[in-house]
N, C-alpha and C positions, 0 to 999 in steps of 0.2 A: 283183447288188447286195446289198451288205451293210445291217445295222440298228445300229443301238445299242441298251443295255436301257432308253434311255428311250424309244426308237421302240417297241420292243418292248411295253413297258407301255401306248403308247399305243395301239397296232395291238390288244392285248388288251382294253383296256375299249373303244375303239370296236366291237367285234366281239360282245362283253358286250352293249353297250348297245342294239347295234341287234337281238339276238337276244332281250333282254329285251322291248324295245318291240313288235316283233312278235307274242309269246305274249303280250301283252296287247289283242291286236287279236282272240284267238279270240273268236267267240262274238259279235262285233263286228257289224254289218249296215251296210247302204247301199242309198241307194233315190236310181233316177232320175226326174225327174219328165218326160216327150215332152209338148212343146207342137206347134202345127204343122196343116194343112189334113190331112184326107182324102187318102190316097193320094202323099202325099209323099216316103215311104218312112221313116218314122218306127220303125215296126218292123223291117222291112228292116237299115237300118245299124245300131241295139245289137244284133241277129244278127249282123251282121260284127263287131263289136268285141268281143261276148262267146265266141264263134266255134260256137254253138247256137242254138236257137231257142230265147229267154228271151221271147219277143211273137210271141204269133203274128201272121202277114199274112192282110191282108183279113178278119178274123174280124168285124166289125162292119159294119153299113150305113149311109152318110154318115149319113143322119138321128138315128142311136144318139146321146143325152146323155146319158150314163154315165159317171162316171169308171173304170176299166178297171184292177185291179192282176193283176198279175203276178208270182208268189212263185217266188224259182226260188234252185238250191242249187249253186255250183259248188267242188269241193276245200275242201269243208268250210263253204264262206263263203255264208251268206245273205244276197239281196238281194230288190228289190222293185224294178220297172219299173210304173210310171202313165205309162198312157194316156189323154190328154182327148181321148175323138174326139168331133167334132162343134163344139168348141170354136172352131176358126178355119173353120169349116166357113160357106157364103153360101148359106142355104137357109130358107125364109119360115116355116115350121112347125117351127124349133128350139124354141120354148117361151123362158120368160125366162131372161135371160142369166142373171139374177143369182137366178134360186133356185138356177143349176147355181155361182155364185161361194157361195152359203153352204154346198152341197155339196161343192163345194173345203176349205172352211173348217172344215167338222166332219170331214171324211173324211180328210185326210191330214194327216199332223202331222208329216214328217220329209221332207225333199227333200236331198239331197247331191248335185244336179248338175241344175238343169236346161236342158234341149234345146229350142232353139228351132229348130223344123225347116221350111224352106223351099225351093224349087226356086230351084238357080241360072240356070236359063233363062228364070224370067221377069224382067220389067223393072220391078216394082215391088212393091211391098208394097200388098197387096191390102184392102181395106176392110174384109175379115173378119180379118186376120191381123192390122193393128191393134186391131181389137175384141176377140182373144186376147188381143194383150199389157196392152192397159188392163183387163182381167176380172182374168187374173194378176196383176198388178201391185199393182188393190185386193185381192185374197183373201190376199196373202200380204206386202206389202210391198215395198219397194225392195232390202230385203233379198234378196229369191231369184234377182236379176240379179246380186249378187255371187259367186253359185257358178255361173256357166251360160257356155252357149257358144253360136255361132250354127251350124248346122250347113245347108248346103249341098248339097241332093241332083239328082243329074241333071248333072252337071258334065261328064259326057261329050257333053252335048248341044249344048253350046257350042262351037264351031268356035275353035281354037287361038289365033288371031291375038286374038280377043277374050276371051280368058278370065281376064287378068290385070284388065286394064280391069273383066270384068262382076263379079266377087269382090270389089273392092275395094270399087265403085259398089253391090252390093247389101249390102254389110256396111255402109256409111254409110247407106244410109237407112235398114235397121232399125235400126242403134244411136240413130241419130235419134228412129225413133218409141221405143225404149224411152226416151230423153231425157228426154221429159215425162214420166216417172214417176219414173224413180230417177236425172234429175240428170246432168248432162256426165262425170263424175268416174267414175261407175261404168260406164255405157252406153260411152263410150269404152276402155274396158278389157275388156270383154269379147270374146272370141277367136273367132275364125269360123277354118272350115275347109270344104272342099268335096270332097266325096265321090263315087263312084261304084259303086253295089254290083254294077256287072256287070261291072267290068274293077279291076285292079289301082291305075291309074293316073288323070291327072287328064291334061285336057290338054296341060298341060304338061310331060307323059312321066316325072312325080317319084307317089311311092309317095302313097297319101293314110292309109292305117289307120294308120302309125303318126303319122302326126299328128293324127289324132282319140284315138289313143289317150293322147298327149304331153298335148293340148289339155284332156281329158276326168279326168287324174292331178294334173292340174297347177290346175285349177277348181275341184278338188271339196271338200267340205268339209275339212278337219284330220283329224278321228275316222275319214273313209272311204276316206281316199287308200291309205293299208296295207293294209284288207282287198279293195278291189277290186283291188291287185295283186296278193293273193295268190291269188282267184279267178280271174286272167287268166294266172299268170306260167310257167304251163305252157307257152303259145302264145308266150314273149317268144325270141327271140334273142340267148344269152346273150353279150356283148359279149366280145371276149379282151384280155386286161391286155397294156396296151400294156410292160410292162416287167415285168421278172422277178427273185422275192428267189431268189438261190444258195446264201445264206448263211445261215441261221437258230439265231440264240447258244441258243434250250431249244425244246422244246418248248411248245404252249401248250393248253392243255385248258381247255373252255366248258363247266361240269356245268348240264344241262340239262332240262327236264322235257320230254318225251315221250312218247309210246304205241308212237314207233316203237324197233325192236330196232338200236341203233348196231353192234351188232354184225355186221349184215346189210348192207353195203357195197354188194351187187351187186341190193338192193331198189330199183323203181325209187318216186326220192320224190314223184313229185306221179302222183296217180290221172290216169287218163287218162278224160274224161268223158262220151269219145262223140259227136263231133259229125259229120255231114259238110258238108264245105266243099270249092269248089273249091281247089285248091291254095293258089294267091297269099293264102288267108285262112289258112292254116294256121300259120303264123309269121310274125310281126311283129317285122320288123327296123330299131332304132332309127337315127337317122344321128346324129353328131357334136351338134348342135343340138338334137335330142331328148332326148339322155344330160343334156346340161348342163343343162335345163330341169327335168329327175326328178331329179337329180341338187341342184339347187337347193332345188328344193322338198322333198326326203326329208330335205335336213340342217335345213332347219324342224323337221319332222316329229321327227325325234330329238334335235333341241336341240345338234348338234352343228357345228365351227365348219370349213373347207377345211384338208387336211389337206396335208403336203407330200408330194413326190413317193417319198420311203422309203417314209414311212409308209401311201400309198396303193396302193404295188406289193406292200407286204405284206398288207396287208386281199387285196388282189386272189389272194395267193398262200395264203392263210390261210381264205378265207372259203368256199372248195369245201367243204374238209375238215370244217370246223367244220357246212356245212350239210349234208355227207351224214348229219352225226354226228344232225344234229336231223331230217331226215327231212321228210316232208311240205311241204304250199306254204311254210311259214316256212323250210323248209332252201333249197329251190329260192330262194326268195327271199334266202334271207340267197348263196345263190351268185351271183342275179344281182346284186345291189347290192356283191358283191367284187369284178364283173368293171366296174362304173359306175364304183366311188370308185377302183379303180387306174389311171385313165385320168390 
């Protein structure tokens, strides 16, 4: 497929602009805030999505009221994971709710995504998981249900035939109880997903990490959506361009700031950070539906508008090269989002 030089020009400052937007994310942070009972697997699943141990498990005893941070560093990108255990916890000798709701309120001052984490095997929303979400809801306002998701654990436990029915039935009645705090408008909007961190799959035999990952990119604040992919985008599966440019009228050169040597082609760009995972966690691979949702949301993100089919096979053809040049998670990134937008 051939270009013009005004595809050209376009395909160039798109390529500019998202490369720019990215080194403006260095140095950038994001923090999740786990809502959710005792042993729900709260820390469990951001270990699958992060694909290391960023929380540890079991490190607290149901009765712990502590708000619990967790500082962790991945390909350069700092983040922070809170834990409220005890929080949704149904135990006589918690202490009051609400000096732990003023401890919310002095202690954390930044959430970019929070998790409300529940089992999908039980049948309702339990007396204390209400009393999370009304503690939350005053500590922080209606606000913090705008960036969150419902997250679903134990979805293996649910027997096939019923698992469509129990996802849908337990995502309405917590959006329900968040209702009474933040409103039809937002509570209906918030995205549930259902997970299992001891198998691949859900029972209905479809992948679930990348959809908490879709779900988790696509929620999260504006300022944090970029660097938590950059932290992640070592584990992504880089999509291939469904078309291909043949033709190319000049060269196109991105002068860029780095540390790393462009001259060193065969460096590999994104550190590798160490984790062990069984396999099926090791790469996260998006479907058609997932591309289009990141894909949505990142032309937020850069302010820019859908591009045609030229000009999107050349991003796709264009945006390897330009990201071996820049090197590190921003290169790896600026290559996966060449292999997103040529779709």
């Amino acid at each position: 497929m051939t270009y013009s030089k005004s595809d050209e020009k376009k395909t160039r400052d798109f390529l500019e602009r998202l490369t720019n937007r990215l080194q403006d994310q260095v140095g950038d942070e994001f923090t999740f805030l786990l809502v959710g009972r005792t042993g729900v697997g709260k820390s469990s699943t951001i270990n699958s999505l992060m694909g290391k141990e960023v929380a540890p498990v079991g490190d607290y005893e149901p009765t712990t009221m502590e708000i619990e941070f967790y500082d962790n560093e991945i390909n350069g990108v700092n983040f922070t994971v809170i834990d409220t255990p005890g929080l949704c916890d149904d135990f006589e000798e918690k202490g009051n709710d609400y000096d732990y709701l003023e401890k919310m309120r002095s202690e954390i001052d930044q959430v970019d995504c929070t998790w409300f984490v529940s089992r999908l095997d039980e049948t309702r929303v339990t007396r204390d998981e209400k009393e999370g979400i009304k503690l939350i809801s005053e500590a922080f306002g209606e606000e913090i249900w705008e960036k969150a998701i419902i997250v679903f654990t134990f979805a293996g436990n649910v027997a096939p035939e019923k698992y469509r029915t129990a996802l849908k039935e337990r995502t309405r009645l917590i959006r329900q109880e968040i209702t009474k705090y933040a409103g039809t408008a937002i509570a209906e909007n918030i995205p549930s997903v259902a997970v299992d961190n001891t198998q691949p799959t859900t029972p209905d035999k479809k992948k679930w990490l990348n959809k908490l990952y879709t779900q988790v990119y696509v929620s999260m604040s504006t300022q944090s959506s970029l660097p938590f992919l950059m932290s992640t985008v070592h584990r992504i599966k880089r999509p291939e361009p469904s078309t291909e440019i043949i033709y190319v009228p000049s060269p196109v050169y991105y002068p860029v700031t780095s540390s790393r040597n462009p001259s060193s082609p065969n460096s590999d760009p994104v550190p590798n950070p160490g984790y062990s995972q069984t396999q099926w966690k090791d790469e996260i691979e998006f479907t058609e539906e997932d591309r289009t949702a990141i894909d949505r949301k990142t032309r937020t993100l850069i302010e820019t508008t859908a591009m045609g089919a030229t000009v999107g096979a050349a991003v796709g053809s264009l945006a390897g090269p330009v990201g071996t040049a820049v090197g590190g998670a921003i290169g790896a990134a600026i290559g996966f989002f060449g292999g997103l937008f040529s779709r």
